[in-house]
C-alpha positions as CSV (number, residue, x, y, z in Angstrom):
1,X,83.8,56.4,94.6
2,X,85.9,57.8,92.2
3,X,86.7,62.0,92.9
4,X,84.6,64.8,92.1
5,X,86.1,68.3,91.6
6,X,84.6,71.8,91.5
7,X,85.8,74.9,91.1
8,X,85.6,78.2,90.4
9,X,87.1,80.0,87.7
10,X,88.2,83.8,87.7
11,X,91.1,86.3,88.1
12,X,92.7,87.4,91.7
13,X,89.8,85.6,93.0
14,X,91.0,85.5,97.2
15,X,87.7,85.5,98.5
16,X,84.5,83.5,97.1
17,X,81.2,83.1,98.2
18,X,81.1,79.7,96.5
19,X,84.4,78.4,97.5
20,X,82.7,78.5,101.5
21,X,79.2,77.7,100.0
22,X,80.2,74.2,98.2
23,X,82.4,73.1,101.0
24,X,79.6,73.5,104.0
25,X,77.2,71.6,101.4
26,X,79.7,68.7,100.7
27,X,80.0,68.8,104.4
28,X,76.5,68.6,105.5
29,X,76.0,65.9,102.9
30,X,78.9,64.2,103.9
31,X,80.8,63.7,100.1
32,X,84.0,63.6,101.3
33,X,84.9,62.7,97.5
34,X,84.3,66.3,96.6
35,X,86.7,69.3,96.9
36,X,86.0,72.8,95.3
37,X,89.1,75.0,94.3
38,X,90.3,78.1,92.9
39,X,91.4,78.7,89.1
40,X,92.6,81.8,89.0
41,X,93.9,82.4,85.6
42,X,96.1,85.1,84.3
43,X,94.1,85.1,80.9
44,X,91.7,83.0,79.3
45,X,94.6,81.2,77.0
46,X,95.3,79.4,79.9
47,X,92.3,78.1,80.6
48,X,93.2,74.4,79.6
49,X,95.4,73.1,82.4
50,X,91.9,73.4,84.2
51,X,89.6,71.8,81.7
52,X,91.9,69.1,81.0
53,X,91.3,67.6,84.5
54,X,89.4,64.4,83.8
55,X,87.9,65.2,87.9
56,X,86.6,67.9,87.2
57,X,83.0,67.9,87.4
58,X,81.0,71.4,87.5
59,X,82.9,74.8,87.4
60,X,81.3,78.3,88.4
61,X,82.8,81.4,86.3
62,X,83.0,84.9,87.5
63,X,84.6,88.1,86.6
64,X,86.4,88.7,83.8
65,X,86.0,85.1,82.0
66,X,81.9,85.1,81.9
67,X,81.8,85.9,78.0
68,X,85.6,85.0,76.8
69,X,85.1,81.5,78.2
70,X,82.5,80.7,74.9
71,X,84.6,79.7,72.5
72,X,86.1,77.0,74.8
73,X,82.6,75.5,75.5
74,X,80.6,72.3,73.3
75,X,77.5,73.6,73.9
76,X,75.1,76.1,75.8
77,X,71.9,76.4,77.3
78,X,69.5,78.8,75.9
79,X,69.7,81.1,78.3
80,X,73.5,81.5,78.2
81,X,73.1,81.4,74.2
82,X,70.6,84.4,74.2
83,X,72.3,86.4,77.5
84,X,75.7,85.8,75.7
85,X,77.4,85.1,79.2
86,X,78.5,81.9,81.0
87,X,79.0,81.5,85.1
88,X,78.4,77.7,85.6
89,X,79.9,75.4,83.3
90,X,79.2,71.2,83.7
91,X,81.6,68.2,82.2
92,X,79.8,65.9,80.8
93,X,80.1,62.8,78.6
94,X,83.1,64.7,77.4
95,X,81.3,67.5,76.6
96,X,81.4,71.2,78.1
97,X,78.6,72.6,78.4
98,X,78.0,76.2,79.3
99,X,74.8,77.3,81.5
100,X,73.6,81.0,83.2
101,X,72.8,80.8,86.2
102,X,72.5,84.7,87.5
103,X,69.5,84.7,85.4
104,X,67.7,82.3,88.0
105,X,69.3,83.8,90.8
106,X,68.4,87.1,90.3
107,X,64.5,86.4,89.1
108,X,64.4,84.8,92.4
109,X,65.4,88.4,94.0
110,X,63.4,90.1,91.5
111,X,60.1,89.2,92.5
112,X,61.1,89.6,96.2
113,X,60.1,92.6,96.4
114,X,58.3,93.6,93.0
115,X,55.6,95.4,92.8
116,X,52.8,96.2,90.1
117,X,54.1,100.1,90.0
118,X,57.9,98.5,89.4
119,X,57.4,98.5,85.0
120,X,60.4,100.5,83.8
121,X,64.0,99.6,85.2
122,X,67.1,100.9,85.2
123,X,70.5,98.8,85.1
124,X,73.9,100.2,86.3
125,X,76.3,98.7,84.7
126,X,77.0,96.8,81.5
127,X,79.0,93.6,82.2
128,X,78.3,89.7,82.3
129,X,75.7,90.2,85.1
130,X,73.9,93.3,83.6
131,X,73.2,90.9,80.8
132,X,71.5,88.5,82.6
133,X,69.6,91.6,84.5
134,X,68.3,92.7,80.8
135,X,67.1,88.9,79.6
136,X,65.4,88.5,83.0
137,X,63.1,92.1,82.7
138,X,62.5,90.9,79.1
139,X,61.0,87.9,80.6
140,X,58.7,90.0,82.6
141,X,58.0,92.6,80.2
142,X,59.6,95.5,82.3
143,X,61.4,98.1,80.3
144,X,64.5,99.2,80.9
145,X,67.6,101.6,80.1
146,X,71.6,100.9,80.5
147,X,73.6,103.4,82.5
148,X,76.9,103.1,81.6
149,X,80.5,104.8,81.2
150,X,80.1,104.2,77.2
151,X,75.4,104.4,76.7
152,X,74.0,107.0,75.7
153,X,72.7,108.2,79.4
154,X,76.1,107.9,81.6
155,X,76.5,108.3,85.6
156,X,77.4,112.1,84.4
157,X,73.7,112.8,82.8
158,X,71.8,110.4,84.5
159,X,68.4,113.0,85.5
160,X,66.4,113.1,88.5
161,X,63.4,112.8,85.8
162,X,64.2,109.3,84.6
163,X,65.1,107.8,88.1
164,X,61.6,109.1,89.4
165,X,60.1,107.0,86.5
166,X,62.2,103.9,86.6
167,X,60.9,102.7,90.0
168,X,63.5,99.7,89.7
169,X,67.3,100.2,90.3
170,X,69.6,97.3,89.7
171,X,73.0,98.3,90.4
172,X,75.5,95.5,88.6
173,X,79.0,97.2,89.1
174,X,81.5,96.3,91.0
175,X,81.9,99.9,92.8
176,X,81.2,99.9,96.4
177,X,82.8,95.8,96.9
178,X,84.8,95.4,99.7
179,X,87.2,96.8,100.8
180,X,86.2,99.9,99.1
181,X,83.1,100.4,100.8
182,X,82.5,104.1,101.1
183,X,82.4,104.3,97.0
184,X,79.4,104.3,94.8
185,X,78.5,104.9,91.7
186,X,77.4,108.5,90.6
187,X,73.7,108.8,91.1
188,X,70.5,111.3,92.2
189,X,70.1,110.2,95.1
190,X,67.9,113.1,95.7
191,X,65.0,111.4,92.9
192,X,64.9,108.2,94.7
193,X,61.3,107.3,96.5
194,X,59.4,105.1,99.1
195,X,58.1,103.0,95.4
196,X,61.7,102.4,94.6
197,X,63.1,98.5,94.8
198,X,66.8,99.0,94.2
199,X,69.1,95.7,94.5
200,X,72.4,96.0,94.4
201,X,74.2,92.6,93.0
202,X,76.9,93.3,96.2
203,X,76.8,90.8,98.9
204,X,79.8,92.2,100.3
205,X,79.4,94.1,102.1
206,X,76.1,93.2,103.0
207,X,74.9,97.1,103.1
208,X,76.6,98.6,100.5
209,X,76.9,102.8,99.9
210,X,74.4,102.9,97.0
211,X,71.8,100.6,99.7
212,X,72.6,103.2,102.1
213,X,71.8,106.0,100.4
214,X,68.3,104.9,98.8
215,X,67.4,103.2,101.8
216,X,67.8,106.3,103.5
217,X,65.3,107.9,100.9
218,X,62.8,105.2,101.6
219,X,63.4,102.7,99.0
220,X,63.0,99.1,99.3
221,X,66.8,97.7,99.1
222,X,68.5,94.1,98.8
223,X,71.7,92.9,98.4
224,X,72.9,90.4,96.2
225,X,73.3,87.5,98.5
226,X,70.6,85.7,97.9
227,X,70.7,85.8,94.6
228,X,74.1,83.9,95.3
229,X,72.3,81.5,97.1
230,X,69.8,81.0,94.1
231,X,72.6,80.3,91.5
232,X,74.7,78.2,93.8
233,X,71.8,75.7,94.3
234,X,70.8,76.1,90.8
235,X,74.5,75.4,89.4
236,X,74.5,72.3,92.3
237,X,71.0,70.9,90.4
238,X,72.6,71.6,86.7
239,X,76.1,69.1,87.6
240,X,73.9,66.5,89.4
241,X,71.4,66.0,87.2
């Protein structure tokens, strides 16, 4: 059997949840055809000596290549066409096509822990992943509001008021990622209940600051590792099927 090659696309990627994840699967299921390897790009222009490779069968995408990857695709799904971001792209007859796959992962961690009382959300952060956050509470009818350096409500006049009425926190920056794990986003802390779900997209580490700190107000926390999970298996299903 010919080879099969994965990979993950991104910029001073050195540690990857889906490098390790891919490799124990190919192991357990004995494809010893099947490798899964970095492309760490300096910029998107270069983004052809890794397409070009006629092995190359399924490729995950992270930071900062999620939307500037597009252009360089056939086709996409419908999800990635209406959440305007790509992480999991598959090679097939010729053809590129460009799925989302955060969207399933993080439903899956979604309703977790949701409750009735969770209806308004609020999202920190406005990248790639905050955009799959937004189509996802669509789906379930929850409203929610951006908190971001450039919305109109920023970490600087984020009030107590609206976090007491947006029982759902979904924290999508990168701030608080190892190694920098003491750092977190600004936030009122002080607002945050015993009703609040917060998720933080972090996996590592596992507890982040921002966990800490609601957890310690009584709010239902999770990490973002099994939405990880969800999206690996997902993007595994989307290049063997």
């Amino acid at each position: 059997m010919e080879k099969q090659e994965f990979g993950l696309l991104g910029k001073n990627i050195s540690y990857s949840f889906s490098k390790k994840y891919f490799e124990e699967k190919f192991k357990k299921l004995f494809l010893k055809n099947h490798s899964y390897n970095f492309f760490d790009i300096a910029n998107i222009e270069h983004i052809n000596s890794v397409i070009d490779n006629q092995n190359l069968v399924g490729m995950n995408v992270t930071i900062p290549y999620k939307q500037a990857i597009i252009p360089f695709l056939d086709e996409l799904s419908d999800e990635a066409q209406q959440i305007g971001a790509v992480n999991c792209v598959s090679f097939k007859n010729e053809k590129k096509i460009g799925y989302n796959t955060d969207a399933f992962g993080f439903e899956k961690t979604l309703l977790i822990n949701k409750k009735d009382h969770h209806k308004k959300a609020l999202i920190l952060g406005d990248g790639g992943a905050a955009k799959a956050v937004r189509y996802i509470l669509n789906k379930h009818n929850i409203e929610h509001q951006t908190i971001s350096r450039k919305s109109e409500i920023t970490f600087e006049n984020l009030s107590e008021d609206l976090v007491k009425d947006s029982l759902l926190i979904i924290q999508t920056t990168p701030v608080g990622t190892f190694p920098n794990v003491d750092d977190s986003v600004q936030f009122p802390f002080e607002a945050i209940t015993d009703k609040h779900y917060v998720i933080d997209l972090i996996y590592n580490p596992s507890e982040t600051a921002f966990l800490k700190k609601s957890a310690e107000k009584g709010a239902t926390t999770l990490n973002g590792f099994y939405m990880l999970e969800q999206q690996a298996e997902r993007a595994w299903e989307i290049w063997n099927s």
